[in-house]
N, C-alpha and C positions, 0 to 999 in steps of 0.2 A: 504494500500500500504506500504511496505517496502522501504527499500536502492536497493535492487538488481529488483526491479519491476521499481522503478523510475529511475535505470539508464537504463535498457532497454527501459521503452517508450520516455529517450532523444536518447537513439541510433536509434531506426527505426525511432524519426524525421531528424536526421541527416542525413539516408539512405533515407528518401524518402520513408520509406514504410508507414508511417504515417502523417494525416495534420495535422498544429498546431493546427486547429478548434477543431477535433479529440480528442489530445491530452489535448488538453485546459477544451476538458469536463471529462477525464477522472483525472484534479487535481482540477476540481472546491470545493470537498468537502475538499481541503485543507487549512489552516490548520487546522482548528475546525468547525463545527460543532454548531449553535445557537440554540440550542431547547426550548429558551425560561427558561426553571428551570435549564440547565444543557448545559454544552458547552464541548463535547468531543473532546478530544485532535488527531483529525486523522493525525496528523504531527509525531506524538511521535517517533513510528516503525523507519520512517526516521533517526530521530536524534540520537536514542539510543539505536536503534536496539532491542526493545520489544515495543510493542502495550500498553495504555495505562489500567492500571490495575484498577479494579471497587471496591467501597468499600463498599457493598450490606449492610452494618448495618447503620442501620436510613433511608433507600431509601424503598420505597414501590416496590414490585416487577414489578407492573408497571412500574414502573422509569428504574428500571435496566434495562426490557426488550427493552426499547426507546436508552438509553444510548448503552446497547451494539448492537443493531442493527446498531448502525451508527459508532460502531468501527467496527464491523465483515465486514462492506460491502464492505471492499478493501480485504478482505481473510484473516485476521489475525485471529490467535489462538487468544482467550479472555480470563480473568481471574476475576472473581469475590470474593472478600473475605468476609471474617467475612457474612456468610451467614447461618442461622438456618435449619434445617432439614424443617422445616414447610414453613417456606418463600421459600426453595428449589423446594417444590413439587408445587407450585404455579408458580415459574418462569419456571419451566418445563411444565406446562399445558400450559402455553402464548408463549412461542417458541420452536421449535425445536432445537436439536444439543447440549444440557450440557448437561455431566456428572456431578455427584456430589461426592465429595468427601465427607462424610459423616464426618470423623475422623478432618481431617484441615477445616472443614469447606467453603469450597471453590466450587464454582460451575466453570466447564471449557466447554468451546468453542472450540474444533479442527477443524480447515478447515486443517490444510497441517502437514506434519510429521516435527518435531523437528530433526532440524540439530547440532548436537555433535559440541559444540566450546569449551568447556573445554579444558584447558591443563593437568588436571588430576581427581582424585577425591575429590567432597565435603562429606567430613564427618558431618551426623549430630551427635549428641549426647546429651543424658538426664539425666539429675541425678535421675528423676524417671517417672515412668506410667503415675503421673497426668498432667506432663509437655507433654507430647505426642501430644495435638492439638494445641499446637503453635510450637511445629516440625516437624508437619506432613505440617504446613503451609510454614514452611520452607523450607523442601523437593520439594514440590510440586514444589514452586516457582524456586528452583534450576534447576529442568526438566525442567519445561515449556520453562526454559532460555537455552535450550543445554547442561547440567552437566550431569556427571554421578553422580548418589548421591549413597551411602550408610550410614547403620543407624544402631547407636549401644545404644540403650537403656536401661534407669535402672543400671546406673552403678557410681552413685554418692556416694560421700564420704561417708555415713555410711556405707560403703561396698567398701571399694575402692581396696580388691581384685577383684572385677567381671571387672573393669577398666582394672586392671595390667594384666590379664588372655587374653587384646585383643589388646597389642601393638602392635601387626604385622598391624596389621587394621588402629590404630590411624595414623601409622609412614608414611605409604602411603598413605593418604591424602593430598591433595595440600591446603585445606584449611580447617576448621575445624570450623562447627557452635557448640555451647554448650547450653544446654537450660538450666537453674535449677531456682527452686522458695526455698524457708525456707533463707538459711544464702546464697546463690550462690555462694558458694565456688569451685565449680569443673570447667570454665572457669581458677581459678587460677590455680587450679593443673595442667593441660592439657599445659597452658601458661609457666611452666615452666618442659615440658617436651618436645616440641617438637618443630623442630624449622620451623612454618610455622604460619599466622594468624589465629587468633584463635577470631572468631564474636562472642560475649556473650547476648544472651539473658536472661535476667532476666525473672520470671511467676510469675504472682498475685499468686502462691501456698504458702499454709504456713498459720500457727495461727496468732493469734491476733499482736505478735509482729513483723511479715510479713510484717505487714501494708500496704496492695495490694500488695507486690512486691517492695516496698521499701528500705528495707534492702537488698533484693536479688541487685539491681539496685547499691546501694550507695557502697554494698561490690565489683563489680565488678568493678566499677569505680574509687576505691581508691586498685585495684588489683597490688601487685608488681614483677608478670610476666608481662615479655616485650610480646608485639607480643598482647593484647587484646584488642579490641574496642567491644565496647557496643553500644547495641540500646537499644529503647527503651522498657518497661514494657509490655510482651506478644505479641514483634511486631516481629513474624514470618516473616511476608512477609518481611519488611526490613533486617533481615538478611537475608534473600536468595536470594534476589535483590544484596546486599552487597557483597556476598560471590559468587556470579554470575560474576559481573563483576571483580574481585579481581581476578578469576580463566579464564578470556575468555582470550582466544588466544589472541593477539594483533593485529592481520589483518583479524580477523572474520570479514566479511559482513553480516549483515540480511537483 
C-alpha cells in the first residue's frame, strides 16, 4: 500500500462505501510484517513514498523470495540489490514477475507504471567502464523513484576532453550522481563547474594503493568544490535514493 491507496480507503470509510471491519483487514499487514528471520517494513511506501528496498547479498534466495512476497502484496514495485546472475536465475525459478538487471545487478518487481516526480534530470556519470555497475545501480534506483535519468560514461580525468565535449548534457541536469574509483577526482571537477549537487560515489576500482576504494572515498570527502556529498564505497543505491529525493517535486504523493 502506498500514501494515495491509504488515503482512498480513509475516504470510502468516510463515505460509507467501506466498513471499518473491511478496512481494518485491508491494514492489518501494517506496519511490518514478522516472518520470524526477517520483518519487512510494509509501512515504508507510506512514509517515504518508495517500498522498502531488498539487499539480496548474504540472503539465500529463498529468503528474498519470502521477504519480497510480503512487500509486493499491497502492489508495490520491489527492488532487490546486490544480486549475482546465479542467485538471479534461482529467485526467478521460485517466483514470478523480476526482471533482472544483469549490469546493476538488481532484480525488479513491477506491478504498476512509474509516475514522473522529478523536477528535472538526474545525470549519472563515470570516470570509467569498470565503475558502470554501481551506476547502473544508480540509475536504476533513480527510475524506479520517478526520475528521468541520463548517462554519460567514460569520461574521467585522464581524458577530461571527452567531459568538456558534453557540457550541454552536464549543464541541464538538476542533479548530478558521479561514480569514479583510482584517485576520485572527477566529482571534484564537475563540483566546480556546475552549479547544482553533485552525489559522489566512490568504487573499490583501482591498484593496490586504491585500497578498496579508499583513497577514491577520502579524496572526495576532503573535495574543495562546494555542492559535493558523498556516500559510501560502491553504494549505488544510496546515491540514487539520494539524488531521488534531492530532485522530487515537493508535493509528489506516492
Amino acid at each position: 500500500m502506498n500514501r494515495d491507496e491509504l488515503t482512498e480507503l480513509l475516504r470510502r470509510v468516510r463515505d460509507g462505501e467501506l466498513d471499518i471491519e473491511e478496512a481494518s483487514d485491508r491494514l492489518k499487514s501494517l506496519p511490518y510484517t514478522d516472518l520470524g528471520f526477517a520483518m519487512p517494513d510494509t509501512h515504508r511506501a507510506i512514509r517515504q513514498g518508495f517500498s522498502e528496498v531488498v539487499m539480496g547479498e548474504g540472503k539465500r534466495p529463498e529468503d528474498i523470495v519470502r521477504i519480497v512476497g510480503e512487500l509486493a502484496s499491497g502492489g508495490n514495485n520491489v527492488l532487490v540489490t546486490r544480486v549475482d546472475s546465479e542467485k538471479a536465475d534461482v529467485v526467478q525459478r521460485l517466483m514470478d514477475g523480476f526482471t533482472y538487471h544483469e549490469r546493476a545487478r538488481c532484480l525488479v518487481m513491477r506491478q504498476r507504471p512509474t509516475e514522473n516526480i522529478g523536477i528535472g534530470t538526474v545525470l549519472v556519470v563515470t570516470a570509467g567502464t569498470s565503475d558502470l555497475p554501481v551506476a547502473e545501480e544508480a540509475a536504476l534506483v533513480c527510475e524506479l523513484m520517478g526520475n528521468d535519468v541520463e548517462r554519460l560514461y567514460d569520461v574521467g580525468v585522464a581524458g577530461l576532453h571527452r567531459l568538456m565535449g558534453h557540457m550541454e548534457m552536464v549543464r541541464r541536469a538538476n542533479v548530478l550522481i558521479v561514480v569514479a574509483g583510482m584517485e576520485g577526482a572527477l566529482p571534484s571537477v564537475l563540483g566546480g563547474i556546475v552549479d547544482r549537487p553533485v552525489v559522489a560515489v566512490p568504487t573499490s576500482v583501482g591498484y593496490g594503493t586504491a585500497f578498496g576504494g579508499m583513497t577514491a572515498l577520502l579524496g572526495m570527502l576532503n573535495s574543495c568544490a562546494a555542492g559535493v556529498c558523498v556516500v559510501n564505497i560502491d553504494n549505488g543505491f544510496g546515491a540514487g535514493y539520494v539524488a531521488a529525493l534531492i530532485n522530487r517535486k515537493h508535493d509528489a504523493v506516492k
